[in-house]
N, C-alpha and C positions, 0 to 999 in steps of 0.2 A: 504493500500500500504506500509507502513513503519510496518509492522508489518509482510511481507511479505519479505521486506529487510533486516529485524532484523534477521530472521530464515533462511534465506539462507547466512547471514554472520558468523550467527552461528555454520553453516553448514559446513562451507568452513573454518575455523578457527581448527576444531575438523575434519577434515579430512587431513588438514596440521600435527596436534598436533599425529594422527594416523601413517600418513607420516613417520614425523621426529620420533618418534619412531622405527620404522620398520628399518631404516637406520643406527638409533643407537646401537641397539640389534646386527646387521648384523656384524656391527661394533666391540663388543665386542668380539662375539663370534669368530672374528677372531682376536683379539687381545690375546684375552686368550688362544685358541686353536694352537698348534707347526705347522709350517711352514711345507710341507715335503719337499720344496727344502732348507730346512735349515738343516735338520738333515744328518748325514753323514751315507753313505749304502756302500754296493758292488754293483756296476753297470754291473757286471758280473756272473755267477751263483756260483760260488765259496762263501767262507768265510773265515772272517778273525778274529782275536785277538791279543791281544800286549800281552807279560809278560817281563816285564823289558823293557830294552832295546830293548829287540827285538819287533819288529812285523813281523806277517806271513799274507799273504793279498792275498785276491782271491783263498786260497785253495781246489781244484777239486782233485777228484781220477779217473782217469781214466781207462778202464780195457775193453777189450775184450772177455774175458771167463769168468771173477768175481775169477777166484785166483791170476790172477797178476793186481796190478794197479802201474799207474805211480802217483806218488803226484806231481800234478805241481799248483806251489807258487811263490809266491816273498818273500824272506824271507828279512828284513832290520834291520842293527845293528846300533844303533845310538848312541851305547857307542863307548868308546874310546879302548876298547880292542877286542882282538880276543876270540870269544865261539865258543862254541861245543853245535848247537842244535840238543835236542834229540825228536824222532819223534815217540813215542810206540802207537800199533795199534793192534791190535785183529788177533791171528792167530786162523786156525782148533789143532795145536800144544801149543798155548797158548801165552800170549806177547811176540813181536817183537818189537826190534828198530831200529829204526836207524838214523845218528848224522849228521849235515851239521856243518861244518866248516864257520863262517863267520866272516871277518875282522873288524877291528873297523870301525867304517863313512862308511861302507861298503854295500852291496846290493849282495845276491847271486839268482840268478832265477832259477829252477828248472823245467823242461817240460814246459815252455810255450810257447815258438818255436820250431818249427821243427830246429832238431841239436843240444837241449841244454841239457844238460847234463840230467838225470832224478834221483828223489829218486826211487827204486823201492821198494813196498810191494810184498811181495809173500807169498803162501801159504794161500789165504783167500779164504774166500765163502762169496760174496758177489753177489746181483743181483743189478742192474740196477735204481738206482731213490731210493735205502736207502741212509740211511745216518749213515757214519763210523767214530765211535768216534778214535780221534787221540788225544794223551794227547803229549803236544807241553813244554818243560823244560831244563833250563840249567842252570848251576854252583850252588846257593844256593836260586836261585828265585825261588818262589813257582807256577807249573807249571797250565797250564788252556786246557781245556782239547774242541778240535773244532768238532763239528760234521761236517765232509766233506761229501756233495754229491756224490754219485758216476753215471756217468756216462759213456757213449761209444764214438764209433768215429761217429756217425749216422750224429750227425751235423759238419758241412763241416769245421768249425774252430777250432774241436777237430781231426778232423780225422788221421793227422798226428801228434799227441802227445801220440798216444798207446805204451803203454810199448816197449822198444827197448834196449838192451846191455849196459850197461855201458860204457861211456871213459873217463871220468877225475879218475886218482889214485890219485893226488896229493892235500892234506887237504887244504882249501880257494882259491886255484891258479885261481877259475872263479869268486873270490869275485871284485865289481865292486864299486870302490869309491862311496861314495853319494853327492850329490851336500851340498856344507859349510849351516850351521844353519838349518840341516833336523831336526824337532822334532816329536813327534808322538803326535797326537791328543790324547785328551781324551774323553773314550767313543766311541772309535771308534770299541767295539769289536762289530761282531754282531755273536752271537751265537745261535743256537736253544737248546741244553741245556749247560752250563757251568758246568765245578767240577776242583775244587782245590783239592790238597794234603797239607800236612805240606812242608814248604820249604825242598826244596832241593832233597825232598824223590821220588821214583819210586814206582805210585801205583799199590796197591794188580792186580794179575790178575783175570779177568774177561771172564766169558765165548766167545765164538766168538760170532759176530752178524752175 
């Protein structure tokens, strides 16, 4: 009988010891392993990157036929001066740019509502679900270059952001204060491929995609 108590507390001692393992392993591997509600994304289909001061966030190309799209972003300056970002993008004629004006502490938004002003590309061949690299750069910052999704108006919260006429003439006049002590995270670019240039430079062109 005591030899029969002995083996089943032997039993139960090295099934706890089994236990407590399992729990701790579990343990580690989520201690070790990065959080995904800790790391910072795009919650929307677009992409985004910082150079300098600036960051561009959430940007979508939008297009109905694949040779005009609208770039609709949030572009944010969190310096204290006024730039001139430059937006070069892949034509059938070769690179194109084009410059947004944004004030210091400032916020310019670009197609993301119906009625706001739009960047347009034109002149492209693009289809539907590529991705169109846009090299994003201004004053002497060395520029990083985003691959935008392109997509249509199929889904109901793009629909009314397709390419449409320009109406702002006047350089920063739609730039929007930013709320005091905005700073930009680090590591918040999320890219599918990145490329730098030497500061300051506009790079070589590149075929269209």
């Amino acid at each position: 009988m005591l030899n029969l108590r002995s083996a089943l507390a032997r039993r139960t001692v090295a099934a706890t010891a089994v236990g407590v393992g399992v729990v701790l392993v579990a343990a580690g591997c989520n201690f070790i392993s990065p959080q995904a509600t800790l790391k910072q994304y795009d919650a929307s289909d677009g992409t985004s990157v910082n150079v300098g001061d600036i960051a561009v966030r959430n940007a979508i190309a939008l297009t109905e036929d694949g040779t005009e799209a609208s770039l609709s972003m949030v572009i944010l300056n969190t310096g204290g001066d006024s730039v001139d970002v430059s937006f070069q993008y892949p034509t059938e004629a070769g690179q194109q740019t084009e410059t947004v004006t944004v004030e210091g502490d400032s916020e310019v938004r670009r197609g993301t509502t119906e009625g706001d002003d739009q960047l347009l590309m034109s002149d492209l061949d693009v289809t539907i679900g590529q991705l169109l690299p846009v090299y994003v750069q201004y004053g002497d910052e060395t520029g990083k270059t985003l691959q935008v999704p392109v997509l249509n108006g199929d889904l109901p919260e793009y629909s009314t952001l397709l390419p449409s006429p320009a109406t702002s003439d006047e350089p920063g006049a739609d730039s929007t204060p930013l709320p005091q002590s905005t700073t930009l995270p680090e590591g918040n670019d999320r890219q599918t491929n990145e490329g730098t240039t030497q500061e300051g430079a506009t790079p070589e062109p590149s075929p269209a995609s």
